[in-house]
N, C-alpha and C positions, 0 to 999 in steps of 0.2 A: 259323434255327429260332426258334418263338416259346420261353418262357420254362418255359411247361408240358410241351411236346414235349423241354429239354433235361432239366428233372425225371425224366422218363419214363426218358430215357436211362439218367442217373443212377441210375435204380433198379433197375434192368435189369441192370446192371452190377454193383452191392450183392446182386442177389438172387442173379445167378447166382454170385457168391464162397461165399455162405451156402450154397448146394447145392453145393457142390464141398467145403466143410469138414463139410458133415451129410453128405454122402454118404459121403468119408475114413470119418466117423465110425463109421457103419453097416456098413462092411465089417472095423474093424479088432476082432481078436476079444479082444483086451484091454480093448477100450472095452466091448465088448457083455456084456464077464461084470459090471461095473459097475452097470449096467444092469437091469428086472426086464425079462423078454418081454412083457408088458402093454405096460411103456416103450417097447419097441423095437419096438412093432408101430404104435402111435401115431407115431411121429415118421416110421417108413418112409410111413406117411402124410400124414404132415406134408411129406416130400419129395416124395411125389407131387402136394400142392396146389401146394407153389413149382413143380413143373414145367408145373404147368396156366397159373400164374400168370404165369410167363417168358415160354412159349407164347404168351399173349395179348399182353403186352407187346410181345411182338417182332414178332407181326402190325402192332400200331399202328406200329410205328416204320417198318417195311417199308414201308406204307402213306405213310406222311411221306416217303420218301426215293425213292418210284418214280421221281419228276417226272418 
């Protein structure tokens, strides 16, 4: 793999940890009373871009490894 493509990897892997500890976060109702709804409607947001963003990610990587 070139240099960029292991980057990619790399980040893909970082992203999806991040959406696995935001998403914990958004479900657990101790965290959310913390929290304003304003907050917590933004950041479920926020986890739906990382999901769009993973999504793409992993197109490209699929794409690298069809051979």
């Amino acid at each position: 793999m070139l240099p960029y493509q292991d980057r990619v990897i790399a980040e893909h892997a970082e992203l999806t940890e991040r959406i696995e500890k935001l998403s914990v976060f958004l479900t657990r109702q101790a965290e959310i009373a913390t929290i304003e709804v304003v907050e917590h409607r933004l950041l479920s947001l926020q986890r739906l871009a990382m999901l769009m963003y993973q999504a793409i990610l992993a197109e490209r990587i699929a794409m690298w490894t069809k051979g």
